[in-house]
MARMI-940331 format. One record per residue (C-alpha): x, y, z. Coordinates in Angstrom, 2 decimals, decimal comma. Each point is the difference from the previous one (the first is absolute). Layout:
<nodes>
NODE       X       Y       Z
NODE       X       Y       Z
...
</nodes>
This chain:
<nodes>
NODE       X       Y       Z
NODE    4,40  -21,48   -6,68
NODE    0,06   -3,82    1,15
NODE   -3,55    0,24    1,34
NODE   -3,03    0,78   -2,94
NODE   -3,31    1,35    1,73
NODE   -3,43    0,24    0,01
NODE   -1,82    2,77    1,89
NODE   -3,71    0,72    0,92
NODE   -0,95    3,12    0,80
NODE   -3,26    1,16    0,56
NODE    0,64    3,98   -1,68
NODE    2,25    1,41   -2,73
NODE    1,90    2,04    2,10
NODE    0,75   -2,61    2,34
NODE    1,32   -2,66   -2,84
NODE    2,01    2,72   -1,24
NODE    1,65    0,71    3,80
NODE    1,02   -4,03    0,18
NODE    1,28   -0,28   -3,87
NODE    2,35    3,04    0,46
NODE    2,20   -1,72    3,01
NODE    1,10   -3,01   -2,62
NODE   -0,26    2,49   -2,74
NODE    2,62    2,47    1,48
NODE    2,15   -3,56    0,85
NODE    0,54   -0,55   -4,14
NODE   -3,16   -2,49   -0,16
NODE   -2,60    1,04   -2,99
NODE   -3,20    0,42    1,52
NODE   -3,63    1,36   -1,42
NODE   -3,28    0,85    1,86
NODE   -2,99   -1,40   -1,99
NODE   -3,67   -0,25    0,92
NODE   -3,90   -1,26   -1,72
NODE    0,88   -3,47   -2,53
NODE    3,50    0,63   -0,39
NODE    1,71   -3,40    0,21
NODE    2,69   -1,72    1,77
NODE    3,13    1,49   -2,17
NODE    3,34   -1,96   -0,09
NODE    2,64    2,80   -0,79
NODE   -0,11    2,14    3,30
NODE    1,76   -1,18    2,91
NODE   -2,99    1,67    2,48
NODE   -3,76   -0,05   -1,24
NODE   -2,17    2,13    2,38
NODE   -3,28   -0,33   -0,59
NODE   -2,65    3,00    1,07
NODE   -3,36   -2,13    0,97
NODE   -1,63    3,61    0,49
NODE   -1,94   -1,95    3,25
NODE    0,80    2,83    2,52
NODE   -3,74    0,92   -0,19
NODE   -1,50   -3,19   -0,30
NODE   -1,93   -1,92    3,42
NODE    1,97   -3,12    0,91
NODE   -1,81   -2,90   -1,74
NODE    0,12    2,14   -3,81
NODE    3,87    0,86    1,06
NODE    0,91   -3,74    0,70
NODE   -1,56   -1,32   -2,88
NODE    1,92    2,69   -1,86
NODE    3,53   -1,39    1,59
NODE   -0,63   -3,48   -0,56
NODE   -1,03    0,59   -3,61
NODE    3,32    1,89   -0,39
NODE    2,11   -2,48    1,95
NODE   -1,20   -3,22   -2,29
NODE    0,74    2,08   -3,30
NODE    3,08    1,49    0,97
NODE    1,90   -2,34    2,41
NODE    3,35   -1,64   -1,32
NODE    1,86   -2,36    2,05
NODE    3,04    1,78   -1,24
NODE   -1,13    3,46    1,40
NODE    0,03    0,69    3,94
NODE   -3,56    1,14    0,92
NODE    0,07    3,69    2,11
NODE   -3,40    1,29    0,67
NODE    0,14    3,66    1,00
NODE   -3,01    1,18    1,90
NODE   -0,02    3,97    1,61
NODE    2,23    0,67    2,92
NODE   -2,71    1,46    1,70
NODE   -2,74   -2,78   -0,55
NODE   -2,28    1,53   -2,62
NODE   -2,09   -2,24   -2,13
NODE    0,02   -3,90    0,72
NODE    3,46   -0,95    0,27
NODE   -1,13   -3,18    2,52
NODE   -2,72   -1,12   -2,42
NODE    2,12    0,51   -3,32
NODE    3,00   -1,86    2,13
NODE   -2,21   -2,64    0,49
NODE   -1,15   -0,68   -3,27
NODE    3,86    0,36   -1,22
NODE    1,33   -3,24    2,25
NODE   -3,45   -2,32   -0,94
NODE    1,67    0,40   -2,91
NODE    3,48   -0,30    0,61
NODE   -1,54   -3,27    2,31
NODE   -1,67   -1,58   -3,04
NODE    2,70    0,31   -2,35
NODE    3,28   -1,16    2,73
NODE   -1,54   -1,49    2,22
NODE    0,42    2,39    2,68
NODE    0,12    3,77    0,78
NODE    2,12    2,01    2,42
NODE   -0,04    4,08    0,32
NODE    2,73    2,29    1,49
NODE   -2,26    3,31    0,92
NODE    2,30    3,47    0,68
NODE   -1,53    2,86   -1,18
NODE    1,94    2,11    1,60
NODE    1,26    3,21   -2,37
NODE    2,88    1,77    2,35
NODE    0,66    2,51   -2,80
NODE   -3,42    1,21    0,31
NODE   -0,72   -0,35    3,80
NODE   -1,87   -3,39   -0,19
NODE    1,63   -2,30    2,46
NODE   -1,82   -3,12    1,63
NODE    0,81   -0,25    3,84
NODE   -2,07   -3,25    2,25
NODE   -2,06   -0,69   -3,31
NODE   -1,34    3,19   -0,66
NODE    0,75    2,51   -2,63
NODE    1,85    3,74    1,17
NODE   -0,16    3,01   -2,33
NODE    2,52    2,70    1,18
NODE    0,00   -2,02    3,48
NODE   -3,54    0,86    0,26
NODE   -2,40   -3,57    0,41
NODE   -1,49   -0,15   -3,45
NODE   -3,39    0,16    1,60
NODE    0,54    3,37    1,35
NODE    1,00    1,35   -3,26
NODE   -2,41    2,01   -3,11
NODE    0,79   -2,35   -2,44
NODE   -1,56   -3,06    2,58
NODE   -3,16    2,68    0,78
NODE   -0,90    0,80   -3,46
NODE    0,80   -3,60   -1,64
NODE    0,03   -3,20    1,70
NODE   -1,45   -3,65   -0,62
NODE    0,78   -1,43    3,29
NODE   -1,55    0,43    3,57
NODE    3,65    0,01    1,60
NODE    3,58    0,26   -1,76
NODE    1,24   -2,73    1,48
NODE    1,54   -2,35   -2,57
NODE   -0,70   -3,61    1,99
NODE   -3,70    1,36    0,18
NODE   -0,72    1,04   -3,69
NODE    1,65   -3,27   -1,06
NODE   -1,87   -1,98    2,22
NODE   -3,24    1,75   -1,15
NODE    0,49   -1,53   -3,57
NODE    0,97   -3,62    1,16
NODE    4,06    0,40    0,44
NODE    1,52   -1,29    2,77
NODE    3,31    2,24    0,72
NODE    2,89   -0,42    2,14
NODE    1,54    3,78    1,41
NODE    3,41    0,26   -0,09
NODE    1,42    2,29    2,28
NODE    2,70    3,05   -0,61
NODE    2,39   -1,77    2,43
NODE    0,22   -3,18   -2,24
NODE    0,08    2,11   -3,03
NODE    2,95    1,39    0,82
NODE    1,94   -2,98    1,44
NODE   -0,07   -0,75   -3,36
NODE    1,77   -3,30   -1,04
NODE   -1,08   -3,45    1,35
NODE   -2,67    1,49    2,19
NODE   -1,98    1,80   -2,69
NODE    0,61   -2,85   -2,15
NODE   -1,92   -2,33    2,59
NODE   -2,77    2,90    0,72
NODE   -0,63   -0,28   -4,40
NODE    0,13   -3,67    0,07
NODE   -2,16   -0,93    2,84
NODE   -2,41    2,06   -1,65
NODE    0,29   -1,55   -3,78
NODE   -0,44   -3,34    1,68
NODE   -3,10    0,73    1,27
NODE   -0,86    2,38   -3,19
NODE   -0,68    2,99    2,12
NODE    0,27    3,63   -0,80
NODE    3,61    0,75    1,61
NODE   -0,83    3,88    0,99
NODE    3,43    2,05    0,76
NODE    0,18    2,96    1,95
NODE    2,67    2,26   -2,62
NODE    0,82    3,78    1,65
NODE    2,57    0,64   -2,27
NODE    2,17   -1,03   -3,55
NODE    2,69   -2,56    1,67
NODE   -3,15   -1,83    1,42
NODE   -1,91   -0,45   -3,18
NODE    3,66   -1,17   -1,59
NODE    0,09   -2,37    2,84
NODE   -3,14   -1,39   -0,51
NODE    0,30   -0,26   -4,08
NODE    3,30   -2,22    0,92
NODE   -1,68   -2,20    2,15
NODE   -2,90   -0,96   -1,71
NODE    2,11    0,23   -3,25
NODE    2,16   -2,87    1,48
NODE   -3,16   -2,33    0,41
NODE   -0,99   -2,65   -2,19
NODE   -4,08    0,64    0,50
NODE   -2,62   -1,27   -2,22
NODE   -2,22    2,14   -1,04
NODE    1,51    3,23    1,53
NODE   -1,73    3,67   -0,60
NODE    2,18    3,29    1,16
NODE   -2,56    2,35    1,14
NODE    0,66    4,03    0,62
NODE    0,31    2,99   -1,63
NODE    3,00    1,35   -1,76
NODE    2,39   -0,06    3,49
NODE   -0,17   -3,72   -0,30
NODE    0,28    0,06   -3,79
NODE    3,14    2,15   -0,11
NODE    1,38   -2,21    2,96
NODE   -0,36   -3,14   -2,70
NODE    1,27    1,70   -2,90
NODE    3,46    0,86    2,00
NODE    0,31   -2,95    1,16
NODE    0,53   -1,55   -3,65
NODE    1,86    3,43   -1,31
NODE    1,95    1,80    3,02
NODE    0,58    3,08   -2,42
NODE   -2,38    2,03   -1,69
NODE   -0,08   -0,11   -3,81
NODE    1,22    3,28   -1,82
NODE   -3,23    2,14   -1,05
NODE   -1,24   -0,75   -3,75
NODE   -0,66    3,24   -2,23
NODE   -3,63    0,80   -0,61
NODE   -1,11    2,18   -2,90
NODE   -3,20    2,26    0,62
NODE   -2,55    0,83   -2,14
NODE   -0,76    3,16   -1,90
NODE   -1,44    2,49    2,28
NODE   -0,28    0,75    3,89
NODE   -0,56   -1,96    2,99
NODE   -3,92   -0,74    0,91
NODE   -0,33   -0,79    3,75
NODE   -3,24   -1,05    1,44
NODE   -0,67   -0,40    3,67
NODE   -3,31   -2,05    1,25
NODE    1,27   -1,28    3,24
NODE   -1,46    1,11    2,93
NODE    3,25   -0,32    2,58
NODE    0,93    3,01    1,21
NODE    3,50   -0,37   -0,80
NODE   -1,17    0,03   -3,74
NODE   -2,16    3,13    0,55
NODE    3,12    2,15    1,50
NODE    2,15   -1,60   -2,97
NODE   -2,47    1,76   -2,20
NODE   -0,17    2,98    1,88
NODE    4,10    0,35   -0,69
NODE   -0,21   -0,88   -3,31
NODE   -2,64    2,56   -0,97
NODE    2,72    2,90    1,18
NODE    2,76   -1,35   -2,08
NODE    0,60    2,14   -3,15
NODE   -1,26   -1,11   -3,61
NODE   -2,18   -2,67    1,90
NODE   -3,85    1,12   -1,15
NODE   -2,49   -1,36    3,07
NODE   -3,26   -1,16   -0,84
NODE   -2,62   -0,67    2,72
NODE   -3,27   -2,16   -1,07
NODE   -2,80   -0,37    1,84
NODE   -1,49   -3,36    0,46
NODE   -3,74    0,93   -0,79
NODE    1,31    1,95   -3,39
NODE    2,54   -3,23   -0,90
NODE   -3,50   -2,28    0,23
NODE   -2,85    2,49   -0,95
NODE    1,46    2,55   -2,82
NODE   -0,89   -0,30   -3,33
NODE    1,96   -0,73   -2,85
NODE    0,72    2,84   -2,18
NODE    1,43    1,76    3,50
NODE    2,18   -3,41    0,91
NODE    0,92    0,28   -3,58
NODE    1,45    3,67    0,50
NODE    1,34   -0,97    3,19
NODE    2,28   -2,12   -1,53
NODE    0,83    1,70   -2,76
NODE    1,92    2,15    2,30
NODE    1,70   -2,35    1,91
NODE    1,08   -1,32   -3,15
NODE    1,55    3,08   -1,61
NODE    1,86    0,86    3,59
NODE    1,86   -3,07   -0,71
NODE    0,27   -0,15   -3,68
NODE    2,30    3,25    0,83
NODE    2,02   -1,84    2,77
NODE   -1,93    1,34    2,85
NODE   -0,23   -2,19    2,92
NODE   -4,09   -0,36    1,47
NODE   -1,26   -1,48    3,04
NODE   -3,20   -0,83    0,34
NODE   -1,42   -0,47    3,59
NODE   -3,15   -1,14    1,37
NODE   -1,42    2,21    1,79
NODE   -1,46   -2,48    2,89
NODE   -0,68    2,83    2,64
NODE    0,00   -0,80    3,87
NODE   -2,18   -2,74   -0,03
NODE    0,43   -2,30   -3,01
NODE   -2,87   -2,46   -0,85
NODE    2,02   -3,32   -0,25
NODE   -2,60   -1,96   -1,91
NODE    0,25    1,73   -3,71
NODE    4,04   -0,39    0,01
NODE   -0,02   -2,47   -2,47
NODE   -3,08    2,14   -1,90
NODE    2,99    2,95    0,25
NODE    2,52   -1,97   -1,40
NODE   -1,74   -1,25   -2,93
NODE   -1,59    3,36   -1,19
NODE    3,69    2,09    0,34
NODE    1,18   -2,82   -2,27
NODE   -2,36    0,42   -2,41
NODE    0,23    3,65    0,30
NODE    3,98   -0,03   -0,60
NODE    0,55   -2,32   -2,73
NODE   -0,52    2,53   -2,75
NODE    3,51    1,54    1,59
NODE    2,22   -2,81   -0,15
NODE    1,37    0,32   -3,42
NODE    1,36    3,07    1,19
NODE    1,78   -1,23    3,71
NODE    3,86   -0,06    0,06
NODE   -0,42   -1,97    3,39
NODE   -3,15   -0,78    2,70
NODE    0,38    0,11    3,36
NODE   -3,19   -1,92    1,91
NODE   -0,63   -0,51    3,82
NODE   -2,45   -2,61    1,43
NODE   -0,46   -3,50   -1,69
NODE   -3,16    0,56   -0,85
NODE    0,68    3,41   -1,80
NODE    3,17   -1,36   -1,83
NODE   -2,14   -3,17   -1,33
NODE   -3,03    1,92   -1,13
NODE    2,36    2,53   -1,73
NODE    2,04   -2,32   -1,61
NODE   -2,44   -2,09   -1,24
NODE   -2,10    2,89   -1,97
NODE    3,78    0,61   -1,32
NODE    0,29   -3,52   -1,94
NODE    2,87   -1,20    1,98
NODE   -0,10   -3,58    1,04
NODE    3,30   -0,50    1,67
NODE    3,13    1,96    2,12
NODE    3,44   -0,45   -0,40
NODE    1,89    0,49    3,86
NODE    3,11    2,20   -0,90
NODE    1,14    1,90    3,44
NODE   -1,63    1,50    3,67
NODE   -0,16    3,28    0,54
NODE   -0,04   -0,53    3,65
NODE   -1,88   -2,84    2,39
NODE   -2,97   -0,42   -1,69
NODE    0,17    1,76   -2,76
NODE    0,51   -1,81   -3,44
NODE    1,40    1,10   -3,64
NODE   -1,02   -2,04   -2,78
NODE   -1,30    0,23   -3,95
NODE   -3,52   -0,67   -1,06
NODE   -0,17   -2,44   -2,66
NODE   -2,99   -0,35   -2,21
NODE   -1,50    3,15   -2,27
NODE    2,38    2,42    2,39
NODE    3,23   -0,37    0,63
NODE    1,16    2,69    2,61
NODE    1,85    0,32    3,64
NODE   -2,56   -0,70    2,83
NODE    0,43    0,61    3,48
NODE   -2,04   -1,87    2,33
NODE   -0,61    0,27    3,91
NODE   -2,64   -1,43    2,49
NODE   -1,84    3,10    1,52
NODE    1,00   -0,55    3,31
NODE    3,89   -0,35   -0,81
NODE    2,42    2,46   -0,24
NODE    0,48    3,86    1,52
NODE   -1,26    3,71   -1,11
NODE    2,97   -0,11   -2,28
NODE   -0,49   -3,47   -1,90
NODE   -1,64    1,51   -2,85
NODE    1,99    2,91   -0,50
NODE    2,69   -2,36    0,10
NODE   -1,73   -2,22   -2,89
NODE   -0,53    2,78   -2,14
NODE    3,69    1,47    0,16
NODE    1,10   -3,75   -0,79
NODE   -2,09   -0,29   -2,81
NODE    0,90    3,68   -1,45
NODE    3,95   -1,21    0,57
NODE   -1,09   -3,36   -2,49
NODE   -1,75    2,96   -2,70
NODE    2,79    1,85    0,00
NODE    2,93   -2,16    0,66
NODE   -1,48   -3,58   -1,07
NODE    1,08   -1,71    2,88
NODE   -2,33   -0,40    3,36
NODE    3,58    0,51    1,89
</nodes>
C-alpha cells in the first residue's frame, strides 16, 4: 500500500467494515479501541471511539481527544461515521478538522457515505437506503440524531459550511470533479458527493486522491473506504489462513435491525446450531448462582464443538434506553465461556465491544470479508480466535448463516477460503 491510514470510527463494527477494504488489498490493518496507542507496524489503524451513544458535545470532545493522540502526518486521516446518520457524525467531524486545522494549518473534508453494496446511495445531498429516502426508512424512525437527513443541514447545524456536489459532476469525472474538490478545499468546506453506485465512489477517491489539500479528512462508511483502498491496490490480496480455537462457534445477536432478527431466525433452523433466547429483564435482574448455571451450559455446548447463538429477546417494542445496560450485562454474563469458543460471531457495535471487552481482548487483526459489511479477523489479547463482525443493520437473512459455515470451513479446513 503507498497510502498508510488513520480511521475514526465511532463503533467496533464499523472500524472493522473500513479496515477490511485495505486489509483484503495486502495492507496489515488492526481495529483497536479505550488507551491503546498510535502503533507504527500496521499500515491501517482504526480506532473504535465507542461515541455512537454519546450527545454531541461528550462525542466531540471524544474525537478531538483521539485525533491529537493519534494523528501522524504520515497517515491519511478517514473518519467513518454510519451510512445512515446514527450518532454525531457532524459534531465528531467537526472536532476531527479543528484538529487537523491546528496542526496544518487548514482542514478540507470529502463527505460520501454512500454504501452501494448495501443499498445506501446519496442522491441531491441526501442519503437512500434501497432507493427509499433515508427518512422514510425503520432504521431513521427508531434511531436518529438529526431533525432532517439532509447532509448540508446536519453539517451546518454543527458549524460546517459544505459545498454539494452533484451526481452529474461526479460522474464527468476528470477536470470537472477535480475543480468541484478544489473549489471546495480552497474555501475548507465539506465537499458532499452524491455516490449511487461503486464506479462513482472510485471516481471520487481519484479525484480527491489527485489533490494536494492541507489538512484533508475522507469521510464515509466502508463504500468510500473500499473505493480508497483500490485505488492504491487494483487487485485483492489472496486470503491469509486463520486457525480457530478449540471448541464451537458462539454467536450473539443484540441489534435491533430487523435484518439481524430474520438472520437469527435462519440460523436457529440450521442443524447442530443450539439457539438461546434471553430475556432482557432476566440478563439485568437474575441472580447469580442461576447466571452461573446459565453459562455453564453454554459453555459445555461449545467445549464439545457445538455452535450457540444467543439472541436477545427484544420483543415488538424494544426500550432503546438500556441498550448499552444490555450490552454490558451479556458480557459479563459470557465471559466465563470464552476459553471454550473456537470462533465468535457478534452483530451491533455496541454488542461486539461489550463482549469483547469482558473477553480480555484489546485489539483485531483484519484478515478477509465475508461479504459487504461483514468482517473476519483474530482477537488479540487473552483470546485469540476467528471473529466475525457486522453492523446490525447490514447484511441479508442469510449473512449469518453464511458466517457460521465460513467459520466451520476455517475449524475444519484451517483456511477462511
Amino acid at each position: 500500500m503507498a497510502r498508510r491510514w488513520l480511521i475514526l470510527a465511532d463503533d467496533l463494527t464499523g472500524a472493522a467494515d473500513c479496515a477490511i477494504a485495505f486489509a483484503r488489498r495486502g495492507a496489515t490493518a488492526c481495529v483497536q479501541w479505550g488507551e491503546a496507542g498510535p502503533g507504527a507496524d500496521e499500515a491501517v489503524l482504526s480506532h473504535d471511539a465507542d461515541s455512537r451513544q454519546l450527545g454531541p458535545d461528550a462525542a466531540a470532545a471524544r474525537h478531538a481527544a483521539l485525533a491529537e493522540r493519534l494523528h501522524d502526518p504520515d497517515r491519511a486521516v478517514f473518519k467513518k461515521i454510519d451510512s445512515t446518520l446514527r450518532g454525531q457524525p457532524a459534531a465528531e467531524l467537526a472536532a476531527t478538522l479543528a484538529v487537523l486545522r491546528r496542526r496544518t494549518g487548514g482542514a478540507f473534508a470529502i463527505l460520501a457515505p454512500a454504501f452501494p453494496a448495501t443499498g445506501r446511495t446519496t442522491e441531491d445531498g441526501r442519503i437512500r437506503v434501497a432507493g427509499r429516502p433515508l427518512a422514510e426508512t425503520e432504521l431513521w424512525r427508531r434511531d436518529h440524531t438529526y431533525p432532517t437527513d439532509a447532509l448540508p443541514a446536519m453539517l451546518d447545524g454543527a458549524g460546517l459550511t459544505s459545498a454539494t456536489i452533484p451526481l452529474a459532476t461526479v460522474r464527468a469525472g476528470g477536470e470537472a470533479l477535480r475543480a468541484a474538490l478544489h473549489a471546495a478545499s480552497q474555501a475548507f468546506a465539506v465537499a458532499v458527493l452524491d455516490a449511487v453506485d461503486d464506479d462513482d465512489l472510485a471516481r471520487i477517491a481519484r479525484a480527491g486522491l489527485a489533490l494536494d489539500a492541507a489538512g484533508l479528512a475522507w469521510v464515509g462508511s466502508a463504500g468510500l473506504a473500499h473505493a480508497l483502498a483500490a485505488a492504491d491496490a487494483p487487485s485483492p490480496a489472496p486470503a491469509r489462513a486463520v486457525a480457530s480455537g478449540p471448541g464451537g462457534t458462539l454467536v450473539v445477536v443484540g441489534s435491533l435491525a430487523a435484518v439481524s432478527r430474520a438472520a437469527a431466525r435462519k440460523l436457529a433452523a440450521e442443524p447442530r446450531m443450539r439457539h438461546v433466547p434471553v430475556a432482557p429483564d432476566w440478563l439485568i435482574e437474575a441472580g447469580e448462582a442461576e447466571r452461573r448455571r446459565w453459562c455453564e451450559a453454554i459453555a459445555a455446548r461449545l467445549a464439545v464443538g457445538d455452535d450457540v447463538l444467543v439472541e436477545v429477546a427484544m420483543g415488538e417494542a424494544p426500550d432503546l434506553a438500556i441498550g448499552s445496560r444490555l450490552a454490558t450485562a451479556l458480557g459479563a454474563l459470557l465471559a466465563p465461556a470464552a476459553p471454550h469458543l473456537g470462533a465468535l460471531v457478534a452483530t451491533g457495535g455496541e454488542t461486539a465491544a461489550a463482549l469483547l471487552a469482558r473477553f480480555g481482548v484489546d485489539g483485531l487483526a483484519l484478515v478477509d470479508e465475508i461479504e459487504p459489511g461483514v468482517s473476519l479477523g483474530v482477537t488479540r489479547g487473552r483470546l485469540r480466535v476467528p471473529i466475525v463482525t457486522k453492523a446490525g443493520a447490514f447484511g441479508s437473512e442469510d449473512t449469518l448463516l453464511r458466517a457460521v459455515h465460513h467459520l466451520r470451513a476455517i475449524r475444519h479446513e484451517g483456511s477462511p477460503t
